[in-house]
C-alpha positions in Angstrom: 61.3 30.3 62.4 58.1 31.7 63.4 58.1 34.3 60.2 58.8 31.0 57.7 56.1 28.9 59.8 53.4 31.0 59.3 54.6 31.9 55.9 54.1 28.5 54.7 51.0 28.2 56.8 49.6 30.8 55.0 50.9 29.2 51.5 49.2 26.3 52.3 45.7 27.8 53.4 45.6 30.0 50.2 46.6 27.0 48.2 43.6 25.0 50.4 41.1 27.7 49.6 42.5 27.5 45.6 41.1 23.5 45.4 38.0 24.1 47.5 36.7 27.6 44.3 38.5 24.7 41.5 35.9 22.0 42.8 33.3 23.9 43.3 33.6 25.7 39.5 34.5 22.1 37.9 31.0 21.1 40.1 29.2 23.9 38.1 30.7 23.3 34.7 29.9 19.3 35.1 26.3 19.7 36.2 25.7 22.5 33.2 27.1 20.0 30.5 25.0 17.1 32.1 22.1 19.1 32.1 22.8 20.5 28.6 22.7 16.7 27.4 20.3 15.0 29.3 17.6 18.1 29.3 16.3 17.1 25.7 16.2 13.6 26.1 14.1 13.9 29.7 11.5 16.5 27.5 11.7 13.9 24.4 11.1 11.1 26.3 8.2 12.9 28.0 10.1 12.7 31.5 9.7 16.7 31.8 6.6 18.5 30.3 7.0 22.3 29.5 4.3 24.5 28.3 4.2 24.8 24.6 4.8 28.3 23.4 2.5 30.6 21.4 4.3 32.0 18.6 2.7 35.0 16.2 3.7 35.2 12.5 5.3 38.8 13.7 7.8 36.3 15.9 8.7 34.4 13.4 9.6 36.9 10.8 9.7 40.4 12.4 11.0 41.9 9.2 8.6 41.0 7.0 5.9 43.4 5.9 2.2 42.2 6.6 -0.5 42.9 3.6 -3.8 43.9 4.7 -4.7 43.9 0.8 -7.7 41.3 0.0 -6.8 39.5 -3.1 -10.1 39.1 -5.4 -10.0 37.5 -8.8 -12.4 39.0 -11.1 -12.4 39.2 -15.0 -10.4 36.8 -17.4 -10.8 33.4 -16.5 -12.3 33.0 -13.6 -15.6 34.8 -15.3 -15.5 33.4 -18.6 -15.6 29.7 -16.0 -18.6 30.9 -14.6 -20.3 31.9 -17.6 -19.9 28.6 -19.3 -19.1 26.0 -16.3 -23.3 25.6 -15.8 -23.9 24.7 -19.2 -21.2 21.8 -19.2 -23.0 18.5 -18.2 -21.6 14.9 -17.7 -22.8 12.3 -20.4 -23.2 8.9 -19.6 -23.6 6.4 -22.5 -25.7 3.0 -20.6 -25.0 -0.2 -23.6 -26.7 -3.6 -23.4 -25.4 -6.3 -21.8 -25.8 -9.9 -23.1 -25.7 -12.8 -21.3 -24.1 -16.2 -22.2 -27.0 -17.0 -24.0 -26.3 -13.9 -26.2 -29.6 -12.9 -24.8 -30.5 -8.9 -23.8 -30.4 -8.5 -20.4 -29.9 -5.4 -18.2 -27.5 -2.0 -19.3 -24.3 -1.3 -17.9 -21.9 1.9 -18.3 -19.7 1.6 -21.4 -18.4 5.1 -21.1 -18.9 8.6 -20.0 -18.4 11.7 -21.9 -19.2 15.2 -21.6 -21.6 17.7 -22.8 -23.1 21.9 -23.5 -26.2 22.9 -22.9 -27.0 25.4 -26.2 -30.8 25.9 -25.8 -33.2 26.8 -23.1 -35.4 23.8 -24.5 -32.8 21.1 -22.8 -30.7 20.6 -26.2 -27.1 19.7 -25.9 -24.3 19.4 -27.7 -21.7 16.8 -27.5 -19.6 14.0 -29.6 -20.7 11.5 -31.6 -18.2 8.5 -30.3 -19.2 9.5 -26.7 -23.4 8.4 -27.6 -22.7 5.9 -30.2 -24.2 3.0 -29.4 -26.2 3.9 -26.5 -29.1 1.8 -25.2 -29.6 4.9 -23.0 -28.0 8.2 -22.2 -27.9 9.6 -18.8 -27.1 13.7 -18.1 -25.0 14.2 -15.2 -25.9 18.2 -14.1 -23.5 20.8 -12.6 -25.7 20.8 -9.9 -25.8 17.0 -9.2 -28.7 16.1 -10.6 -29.6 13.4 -12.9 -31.9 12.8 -16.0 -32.1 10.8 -19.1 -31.5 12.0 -22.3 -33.2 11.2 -26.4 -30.6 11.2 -29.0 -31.9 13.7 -31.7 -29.2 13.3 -34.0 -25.8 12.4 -34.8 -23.2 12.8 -37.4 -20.6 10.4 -38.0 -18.3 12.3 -40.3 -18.2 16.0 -37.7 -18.3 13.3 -34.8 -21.3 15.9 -33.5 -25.0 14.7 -31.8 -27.4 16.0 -30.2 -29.4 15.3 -27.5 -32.4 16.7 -24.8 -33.4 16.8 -21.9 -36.5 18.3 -20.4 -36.4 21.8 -19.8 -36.7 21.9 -16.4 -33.2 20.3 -15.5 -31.3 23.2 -18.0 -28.7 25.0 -15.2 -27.2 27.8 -17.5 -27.1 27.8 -21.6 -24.0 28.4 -23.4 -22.9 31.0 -25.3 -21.2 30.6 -28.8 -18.3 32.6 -30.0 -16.7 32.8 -33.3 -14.1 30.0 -33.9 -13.4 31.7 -37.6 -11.7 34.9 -36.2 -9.3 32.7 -32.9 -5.8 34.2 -33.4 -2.6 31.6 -32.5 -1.7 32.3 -29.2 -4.9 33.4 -27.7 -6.2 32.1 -24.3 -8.5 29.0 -24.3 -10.6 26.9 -21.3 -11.2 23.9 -21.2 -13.9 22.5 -19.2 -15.4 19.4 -18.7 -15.1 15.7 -17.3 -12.0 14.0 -17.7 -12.3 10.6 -16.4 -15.7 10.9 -15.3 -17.8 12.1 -12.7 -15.4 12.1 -10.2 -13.7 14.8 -12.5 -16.6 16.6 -13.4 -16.0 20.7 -14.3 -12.9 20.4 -14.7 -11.3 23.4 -15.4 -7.6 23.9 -18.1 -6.2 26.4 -19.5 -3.9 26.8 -22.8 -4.0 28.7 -26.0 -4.3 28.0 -29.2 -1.9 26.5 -31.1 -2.6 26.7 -34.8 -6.5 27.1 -36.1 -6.1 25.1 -39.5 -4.6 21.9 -38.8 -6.5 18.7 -40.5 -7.7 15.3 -38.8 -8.0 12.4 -40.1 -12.0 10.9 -39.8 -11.6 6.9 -39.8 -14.3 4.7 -40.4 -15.1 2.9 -37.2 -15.9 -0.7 -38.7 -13.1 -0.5 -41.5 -10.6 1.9 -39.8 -10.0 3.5 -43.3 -9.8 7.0 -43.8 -13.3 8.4 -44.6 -12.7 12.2 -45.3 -10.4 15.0 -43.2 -11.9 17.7 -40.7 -10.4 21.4 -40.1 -9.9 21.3 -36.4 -8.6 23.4 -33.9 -5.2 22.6 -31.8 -4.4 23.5 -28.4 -2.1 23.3 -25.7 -5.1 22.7 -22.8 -5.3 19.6 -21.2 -7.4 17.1 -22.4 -7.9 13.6 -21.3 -10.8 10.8 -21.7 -14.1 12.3 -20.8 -13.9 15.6 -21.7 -14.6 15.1 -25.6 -18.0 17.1 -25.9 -17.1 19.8 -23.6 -16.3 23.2 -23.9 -13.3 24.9 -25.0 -13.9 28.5 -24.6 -12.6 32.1 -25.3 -11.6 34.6 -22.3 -15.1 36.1 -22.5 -16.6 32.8 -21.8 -18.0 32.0 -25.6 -17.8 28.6 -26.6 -15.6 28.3 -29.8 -14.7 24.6 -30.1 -15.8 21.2 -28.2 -13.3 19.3 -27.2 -12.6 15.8 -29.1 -9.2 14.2 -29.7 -5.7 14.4 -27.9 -2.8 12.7 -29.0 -2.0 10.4 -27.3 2.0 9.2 -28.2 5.1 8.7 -26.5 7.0 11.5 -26.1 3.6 14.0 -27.0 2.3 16.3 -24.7 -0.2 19.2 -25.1 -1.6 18.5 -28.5 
């Protein structure tokens, strides 16, 4: 009797002992998973604040092989940009404005257009459309300057004119290439500003596309075909306001200004 008493006395200590380690490890197990789930809300509703962490690019990505190589652009097209971008100037064609008397009164802006500087003297080259009509002309320079500008001459039929500006305001003077020997394919730049000052030097680039193709020179009044023009085609952007700007060759010689783009549905790059 005393052998089987303190044989299931013992049974039933162990078996005490069993529930008290089975609490205590469900206790640990339950306050892990609570914590687990309620950690990130306390730290996202900014209940619990913890430092924030430093991390290096080497952390990140320890595999990754760190260049201590400068990158520097020189040559191609970022100096044939430089050596034409200060001759390219902003043009800004000023019109009369009647009142309701039909009676001149003060200019406004009736559109803005762009431009090359070609002689030391302040001449520039630019479009016809973009100065026809002008009351006055207004040079926008790379440099943010402004002057006016005289009308020299224009030419309906090339749509070219020319204008001047004195000396004084001239920022760089552009250099002119060969448009005669341009192979299809070859690199172009466009530079000028599309959509007006805000724009201003901007800066595509494209090739050319074909070097005989034929345009079409309306009459403005009638709308009938006047004559045709050899032109150049390429694939650089070009939008209103950069007709009378530069399209240039990869050693920054001007060998085309910049005039038409068609502009269809369905048509891009043309």
């Amino acid at each position: 009797m005393n052998l089987q008493s303190q044989g299931v006395k013992g049974e039933s200590q162990h078996s005490e002992r069993l529930k008290w380690i089975v609490a205590i490890v469900i206790s640990v197990l339950v306050g892990s998973a609570t914590t687990f789930i309620t950690l990130p809300i306390l730290i996202k509703e900014n209940w619990i604040h913890l430092p924030h962490p430093v991390i290096k690019s080497n952390d990140l990505i320890p595999t990754t092989l760190l260049s201590n190589q400068t990158v520097k652009e020189s040559g191609g097209i970022v100096d044939a940009v430089n050596k034409v971008k200060k001759a390219v100037v902003g043009v800004v064609n000023y019109e009369k404005a009647s009142d309701f008397l039909n009676q001149d009164s003060k200019t406004q802006e009736k559109g803005e257009g762009s431009g090359i500087i070609f002689d030391k003297q302040g001449f520039i080259i630019t479009n016809d459309h973009v100065v026809q009509g002008a009351a006055n002309i207004e040079v926008l320079l790379p440099d943010g300057k402004k002057t006016k500008a005289k009308v020299i001459g224009t030419d309906a039929y090339s749509d070219l004119a020319v204008l001047q500006i004195p000396s004084s305001y001239v920022t760089g003077v552009a250099t002119f290439g060969n448009s005669d020997v341009l192979q299809v394919g070859e690199p172009v730049i466009a530079i000028g500003n599309p959509l007006g000052r805000n724009f201003s030097q901007t800066v595509t680039v494209g090739v050319i596309s074909a070097t005989k193709r034929t345009l079409s020179i309306p009459d403005r009044n009638s709308g009938q075909t006047l004559r045709t023009q050899a032109v150049l085609q390429t694939d650089a952007a070009i939008n209103p306001g950069n007709s009378g700007g530069a399209l240039s060759n990869i050693v920054g010689q001007v060998i085309g200004i910049n005039r038409a783009k068609i502009a269809t549905t369905g048509v891009e790059g043309m």
